[in-house]
C-alpha positions in Angstrom: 0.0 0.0 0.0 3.3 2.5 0.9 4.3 1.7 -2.8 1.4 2.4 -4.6 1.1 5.4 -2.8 4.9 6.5 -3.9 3.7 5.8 -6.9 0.9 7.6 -7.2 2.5 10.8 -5.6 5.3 10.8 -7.9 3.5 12.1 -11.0 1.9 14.6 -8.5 5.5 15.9 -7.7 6.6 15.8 -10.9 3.8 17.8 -12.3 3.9 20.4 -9.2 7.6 20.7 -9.6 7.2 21.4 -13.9 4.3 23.8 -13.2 6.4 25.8 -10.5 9.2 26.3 -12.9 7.1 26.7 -16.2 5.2 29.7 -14.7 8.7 31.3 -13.0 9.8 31.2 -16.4 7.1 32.4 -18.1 6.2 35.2 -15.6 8.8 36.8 -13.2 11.5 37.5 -16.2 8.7 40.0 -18.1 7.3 41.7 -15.0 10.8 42.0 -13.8 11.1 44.4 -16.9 8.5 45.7 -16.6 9.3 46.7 -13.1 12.7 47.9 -14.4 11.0 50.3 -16.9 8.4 51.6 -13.7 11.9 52.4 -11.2 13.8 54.1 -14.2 11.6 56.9 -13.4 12.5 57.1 -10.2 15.8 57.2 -11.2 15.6 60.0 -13.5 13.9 62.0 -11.2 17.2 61.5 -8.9 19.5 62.2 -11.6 17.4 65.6 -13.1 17.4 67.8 -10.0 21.6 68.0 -10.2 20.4 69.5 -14.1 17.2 70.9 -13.0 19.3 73.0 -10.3 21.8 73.7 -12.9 19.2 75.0 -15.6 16.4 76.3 -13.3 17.6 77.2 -10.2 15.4 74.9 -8.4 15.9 74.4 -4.6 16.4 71.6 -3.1 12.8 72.7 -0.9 11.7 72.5 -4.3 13.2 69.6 -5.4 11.8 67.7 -2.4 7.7 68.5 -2.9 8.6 67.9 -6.5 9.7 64.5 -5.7 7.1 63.9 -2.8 3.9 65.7 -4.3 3.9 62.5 -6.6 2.8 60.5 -3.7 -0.3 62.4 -2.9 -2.2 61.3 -5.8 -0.4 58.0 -6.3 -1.7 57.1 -2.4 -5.8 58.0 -3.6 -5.9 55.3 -6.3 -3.5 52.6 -4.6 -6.5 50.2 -3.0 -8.9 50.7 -7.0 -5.9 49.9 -8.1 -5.6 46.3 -6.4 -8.9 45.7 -6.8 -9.4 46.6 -10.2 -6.7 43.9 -10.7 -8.2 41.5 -8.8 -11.7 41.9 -9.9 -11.3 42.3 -13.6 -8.3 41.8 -15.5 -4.4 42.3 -14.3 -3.3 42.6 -18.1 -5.8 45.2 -19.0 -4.8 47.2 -15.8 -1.6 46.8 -16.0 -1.3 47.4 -19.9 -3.0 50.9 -19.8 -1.3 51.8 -16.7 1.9 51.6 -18.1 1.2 53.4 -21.5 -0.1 56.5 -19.6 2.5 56.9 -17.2 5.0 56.6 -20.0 3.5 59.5 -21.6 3.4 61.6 -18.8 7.5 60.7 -18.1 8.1 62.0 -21.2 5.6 65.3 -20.5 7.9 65.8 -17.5 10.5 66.6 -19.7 8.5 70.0 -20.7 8.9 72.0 -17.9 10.0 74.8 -16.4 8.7 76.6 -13.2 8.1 74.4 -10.4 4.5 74.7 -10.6 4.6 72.3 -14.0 6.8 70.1 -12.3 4.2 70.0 -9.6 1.6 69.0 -11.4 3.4 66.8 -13.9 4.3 64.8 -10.8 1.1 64.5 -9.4 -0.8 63.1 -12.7 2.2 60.9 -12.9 2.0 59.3 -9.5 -2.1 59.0 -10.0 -0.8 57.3 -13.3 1.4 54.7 -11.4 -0.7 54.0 -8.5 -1.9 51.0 -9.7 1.2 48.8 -10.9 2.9 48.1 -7.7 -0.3 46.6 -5.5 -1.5 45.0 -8.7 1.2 42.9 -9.4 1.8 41.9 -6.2 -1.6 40.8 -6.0 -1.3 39.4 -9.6 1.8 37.5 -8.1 -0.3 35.8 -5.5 -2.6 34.9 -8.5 0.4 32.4 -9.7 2.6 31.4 -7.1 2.1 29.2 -4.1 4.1 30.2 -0.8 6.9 28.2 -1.1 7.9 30.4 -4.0 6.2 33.5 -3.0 8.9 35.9 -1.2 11.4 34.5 -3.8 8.6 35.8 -6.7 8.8 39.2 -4.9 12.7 39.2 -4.3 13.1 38.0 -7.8 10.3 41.0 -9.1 11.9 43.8 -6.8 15.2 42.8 -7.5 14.0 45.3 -10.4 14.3 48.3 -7.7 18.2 48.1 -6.8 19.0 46.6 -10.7 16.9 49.8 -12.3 19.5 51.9 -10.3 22.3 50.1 -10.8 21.6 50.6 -14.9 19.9 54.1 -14.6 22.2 55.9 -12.4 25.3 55.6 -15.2 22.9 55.9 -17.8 21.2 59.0 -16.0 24.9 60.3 -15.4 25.8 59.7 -19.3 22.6 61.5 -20.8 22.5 64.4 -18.0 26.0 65.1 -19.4 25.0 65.3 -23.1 22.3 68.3 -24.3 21.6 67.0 -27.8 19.8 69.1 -30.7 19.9 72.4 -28.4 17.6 70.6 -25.6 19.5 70.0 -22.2 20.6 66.2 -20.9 17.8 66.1 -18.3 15.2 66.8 -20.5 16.2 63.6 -22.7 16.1 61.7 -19.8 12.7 62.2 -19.2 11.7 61.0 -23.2 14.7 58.2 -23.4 12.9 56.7 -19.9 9.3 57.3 -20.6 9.0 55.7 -23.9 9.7 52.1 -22.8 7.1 52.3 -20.7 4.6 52.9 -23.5 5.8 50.2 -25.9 6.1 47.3 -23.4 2.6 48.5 -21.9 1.2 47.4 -25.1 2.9 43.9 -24.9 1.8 43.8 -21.9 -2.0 43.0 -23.2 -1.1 40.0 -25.5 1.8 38.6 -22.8 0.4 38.6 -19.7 -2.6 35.5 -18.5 -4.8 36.9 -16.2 -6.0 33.5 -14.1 -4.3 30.2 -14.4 -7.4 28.5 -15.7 -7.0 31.1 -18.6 -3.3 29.9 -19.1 -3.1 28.2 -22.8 0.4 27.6 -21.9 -0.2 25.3 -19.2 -1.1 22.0 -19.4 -4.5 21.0 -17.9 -2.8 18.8 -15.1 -0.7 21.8 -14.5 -3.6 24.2 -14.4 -5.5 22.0 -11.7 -2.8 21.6 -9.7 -1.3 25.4 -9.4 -5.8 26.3 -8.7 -6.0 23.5 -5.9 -2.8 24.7 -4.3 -3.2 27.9 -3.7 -6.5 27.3 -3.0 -5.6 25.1 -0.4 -3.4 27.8 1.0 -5.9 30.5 1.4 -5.9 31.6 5.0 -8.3 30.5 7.5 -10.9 32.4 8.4 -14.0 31.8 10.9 -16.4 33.2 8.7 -15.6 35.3 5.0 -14.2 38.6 5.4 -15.2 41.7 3.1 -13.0 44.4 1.8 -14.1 46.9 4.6 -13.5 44.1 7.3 -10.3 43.7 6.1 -9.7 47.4 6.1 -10.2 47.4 9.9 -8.1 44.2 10.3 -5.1 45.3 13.3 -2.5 43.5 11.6 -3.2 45.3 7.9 -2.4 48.7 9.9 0.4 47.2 11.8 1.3 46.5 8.6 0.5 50.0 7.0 2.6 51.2 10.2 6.3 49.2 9.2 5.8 50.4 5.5 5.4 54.2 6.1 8.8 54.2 8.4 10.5 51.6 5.8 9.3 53.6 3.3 10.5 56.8 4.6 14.2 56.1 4.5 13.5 53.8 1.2 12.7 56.8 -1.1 14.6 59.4 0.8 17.9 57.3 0.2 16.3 57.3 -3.6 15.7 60.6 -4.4 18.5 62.2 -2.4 21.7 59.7 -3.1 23.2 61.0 -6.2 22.9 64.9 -4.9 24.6 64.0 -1.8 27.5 62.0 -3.6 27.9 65.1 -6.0 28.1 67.9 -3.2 30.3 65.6 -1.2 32.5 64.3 -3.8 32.6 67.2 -6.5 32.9 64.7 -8.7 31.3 65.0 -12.5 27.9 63.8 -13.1 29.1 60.9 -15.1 31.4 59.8 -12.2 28.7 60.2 -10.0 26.2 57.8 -11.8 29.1 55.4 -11.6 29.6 55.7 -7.9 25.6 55.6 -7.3 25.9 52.1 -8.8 27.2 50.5 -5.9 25.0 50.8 -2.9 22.6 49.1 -5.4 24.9 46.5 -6.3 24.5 45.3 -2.8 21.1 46.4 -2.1 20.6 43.5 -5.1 22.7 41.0 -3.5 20.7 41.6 -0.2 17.5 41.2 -1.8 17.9 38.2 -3.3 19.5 35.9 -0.5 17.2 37.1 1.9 13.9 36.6 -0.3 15.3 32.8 -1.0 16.2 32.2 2.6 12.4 33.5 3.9 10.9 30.9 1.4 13.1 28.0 2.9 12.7 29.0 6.1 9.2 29.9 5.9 10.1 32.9 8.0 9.2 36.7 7.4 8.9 38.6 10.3 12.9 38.3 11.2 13.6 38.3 7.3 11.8 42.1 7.4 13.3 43.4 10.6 17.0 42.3 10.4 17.9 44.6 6.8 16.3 47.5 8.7 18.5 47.3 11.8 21.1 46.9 9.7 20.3 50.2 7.9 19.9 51.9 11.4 23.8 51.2 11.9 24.9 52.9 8.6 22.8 55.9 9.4 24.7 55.7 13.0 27.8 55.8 11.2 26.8 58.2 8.6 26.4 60.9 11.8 29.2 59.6 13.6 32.2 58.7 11.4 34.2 61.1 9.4 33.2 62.1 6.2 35.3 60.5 2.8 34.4 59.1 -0.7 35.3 55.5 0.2 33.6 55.6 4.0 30.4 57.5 2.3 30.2 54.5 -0.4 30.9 51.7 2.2 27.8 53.1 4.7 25.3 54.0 1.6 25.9 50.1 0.6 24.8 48.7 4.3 21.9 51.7 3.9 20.5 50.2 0.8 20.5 46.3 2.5 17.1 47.8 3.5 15.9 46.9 0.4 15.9 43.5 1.3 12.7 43.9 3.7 10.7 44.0 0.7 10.4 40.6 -0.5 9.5 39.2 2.7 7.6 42.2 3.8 5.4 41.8 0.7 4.6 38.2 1.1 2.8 38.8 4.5 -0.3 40.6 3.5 -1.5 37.9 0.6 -0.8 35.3 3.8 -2.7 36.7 5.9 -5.6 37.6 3.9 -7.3 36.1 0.6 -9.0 37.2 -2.5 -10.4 40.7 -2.1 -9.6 41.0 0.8 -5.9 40.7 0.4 -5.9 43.1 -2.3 -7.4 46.2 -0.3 -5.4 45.1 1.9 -2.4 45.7 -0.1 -3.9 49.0 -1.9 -4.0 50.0 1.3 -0.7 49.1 2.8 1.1 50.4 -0.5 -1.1 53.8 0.1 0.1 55.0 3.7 3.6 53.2 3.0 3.7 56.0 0.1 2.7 58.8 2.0 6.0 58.3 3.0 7.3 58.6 -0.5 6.1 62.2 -0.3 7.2 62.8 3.8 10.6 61.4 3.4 12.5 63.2 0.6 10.5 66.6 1.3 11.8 66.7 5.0 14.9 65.4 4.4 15.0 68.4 1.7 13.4 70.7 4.4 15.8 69.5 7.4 19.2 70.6 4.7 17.8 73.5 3.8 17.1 74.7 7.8 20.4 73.3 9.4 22.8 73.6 6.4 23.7 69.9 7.4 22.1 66.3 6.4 22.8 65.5 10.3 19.0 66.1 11.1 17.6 63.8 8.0 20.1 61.4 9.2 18.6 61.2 12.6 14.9 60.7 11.7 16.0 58.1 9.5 17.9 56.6 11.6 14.7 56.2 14.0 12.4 55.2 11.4 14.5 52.3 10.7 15.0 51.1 14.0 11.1 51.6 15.0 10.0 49.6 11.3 12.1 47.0 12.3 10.9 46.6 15.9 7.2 46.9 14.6 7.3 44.3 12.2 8.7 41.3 14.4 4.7 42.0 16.1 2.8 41.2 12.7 1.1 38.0 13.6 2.1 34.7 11.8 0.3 33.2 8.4 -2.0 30.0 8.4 -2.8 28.5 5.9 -6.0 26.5 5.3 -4.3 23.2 4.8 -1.9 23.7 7.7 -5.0 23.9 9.4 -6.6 20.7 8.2 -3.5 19.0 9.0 -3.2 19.9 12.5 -4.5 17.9 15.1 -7.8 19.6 17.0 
């Protein structure tokens, strides 16, 4: 009876392990791009105030709402966003999502008071609000939790990857006015228009369900549905979008992001103009030099997202690249400033980046369905108001003290209280976990 049961579960293995790989292969690789194509903006944005400040005069007060005020109305359409994508179709979304926000990149490279830079930052964030939250809920559509934080790592490794290729690239165009029109401008249209044409493979490329998946064989198909829905967490009774909106843990959640979030993009937007003023090096040079906190912000990401999944761990796998972030920001206020000691402690700053993977898997684990995707609309939404906070006080705190001691500081705390925070999200269980444990 033992044998025929090995024999039975063999094809069952063999089947769940072809399925795993065929839709890795088929999936992560072309959202990874596509995530690439979403942080080169980020990038830009960077990489254009050193030119913007050059050509306009633009302060860095101004520099900071510029780079924040895209938060405001990126926050507003975070949670329609997820559902959209969870409700109807993640390709559609996703598709026109990315052709609009394209356009408006390339827009961006239009202006010149900061009043158009205002607004062409807030109709690019409403533009964008939608990608992030639905492809992590899309994500959840296709991989079981085994493979889940290592989908995420293996998406977001797109965040330290887009800077490691943007920030020469940035450095290279910002250097070279072409036809009359200054470097930064360029940058805006040479980054925005991949956006557009990969929105519109998006459409044909992307398979909304798995049951939809012509690409998957029908043994494959049942399998990856009656896994994950065998994972779906356990609930006493079904819980609606609003119920989960209340749900403790979602704002505990909501809490860690913001205060992650807060030294995430202020470390973004504010990197290169800190390596330029402290290095006086040229803006090639310094696109160079921005490479390498990314390099290992990359390395981070990925060990740590592959170690949650074999561990099954994510609480410890969120907290630990925050504390270590918290030291560099100690040592960044402490130790004596240099090209080579600046480098060293913006590297251990960026290991923050690792939270993400295993940060991101905990919502879709604790939640289901519609649920889980206002859930993460809703996480994503606070966590960006931080995208706004974080670079504009950081800009605010320079332009007061004449020092980046005070931006340092808050940081510094927000890393060490995100960290702390996270290690009391409750722990995931799953529905056949559940039915497998004695009563």
């Amino acid at each position: 009876m033992a044998s025929s049961t090995t024999i039975a579960a063999a094809p069952d293995v063999r089947v769940a392990k072809h399925t795993r790989r065929k839709i890795a292969l088929r999936l992560l690789p072309f959202v990874f791009i596509l995530y690439i194509t979403n942080y080169l903006d980020r990038t830009s944005v960077a990489y254009a105030a050193i030119g913007m400040s050059r050509t306009l005069g633009f302060s860095d007060r101004v520099f900071g709402l510029g780079a924040g005020i895209f938060f405001l109305s990126y926050v507003a359409l975070q949670i329609p966003g997820a559902l959209m994508v969870e409700r109807r179709s993640a390709r559609r979304c996703i598709s026109v999502i990315m052709i609009v926000w394209g356009l408006l990149t390339v827009l961006t490279g239009l202006v010149h008071t900061p009043g158009q830079l205002y607004g062409a930052r807030l109709l690019l964030g409403a533009a964008e609000a939608g990608f992030f939250p639905g492809v992590i809920v899309y994500l959840s559509h296709w991989f079981i939790r085994e493979d889940r934080a290592k989908a995420g790592s293996n998406f977001m490794a797109a965040i330290p990857l887009s800077f490691i290729v943007g920030s020469p690239l940035a450095g290279w165009i910002l250097g070279h006015p072409w036809l009359g029109v200054d470097g930064w401008r360029w940058l805006f249209v040479l980054e925005g228009m991949p956006a557009v044409l990969l929105g519109g493979v998006a459409f044909f490329f992307l398979t909304d369900r798995p049951r939809e998946a012509a690409w998957l064989a029908p043994e494959e198909r049942q399998w990856i549905e009656q896994t994950l829905e065998d994972e779906k967490p356990v609930t006493k009774q079904k819980i609606t979008v609003w119920q989960a909106l209340g749900y403790g843990p979602v704002w505990l959640l909501a809490g860690v992001a913001f205060l992650e979030y807060f030294v995430f993009y202020t470390v973004a937007f504010w990197l290169p103009t800190i390596f330029k003023r402290e290095s006086g090096f040229s803006d090639v040079r310094v696109g160079l030099l921005g490479t390498l906190p990314y390099v290992a912000a990359l390395i981070a990401m990925l060990i740590n997202g592959w170690h949650s999944d074999k561990t099954g761990e994510r609480r410890w796998h969120s907290a630990v690249p925050q504390f270590i972030a918290a030291i560099a920001l100690l040592g960044l206020l402490t130790l004596p400033s240099s090209t080579p000691v600046l480098v060293t402690l913006f590297a251990m700053l960026c290991v923050i980046h690792a939270f993400l993977a295993s940060f991101w898997a905990m919502p879709t684990e604790l939640l289901s369905d519609s649920a889980a995707a206002a859930a993460v609309g809703l996480v994503n939404a606070l966590a960006s108001v931080a995208g706004f906070a974080g670079p504009f006080a950081f800009g605010y705190l320079n332009s007061r003290t004449g020092s980046y001691s005070s931006g340092f500081a808050l940081m510094m705390l927000c890393a060490v209280a995100s960290g702390l925070l996270v290690l009391r999200v409750p722990a995931a269980r799953s529905r056949a976990l559940a039915e497998s444990s004695p009563s």
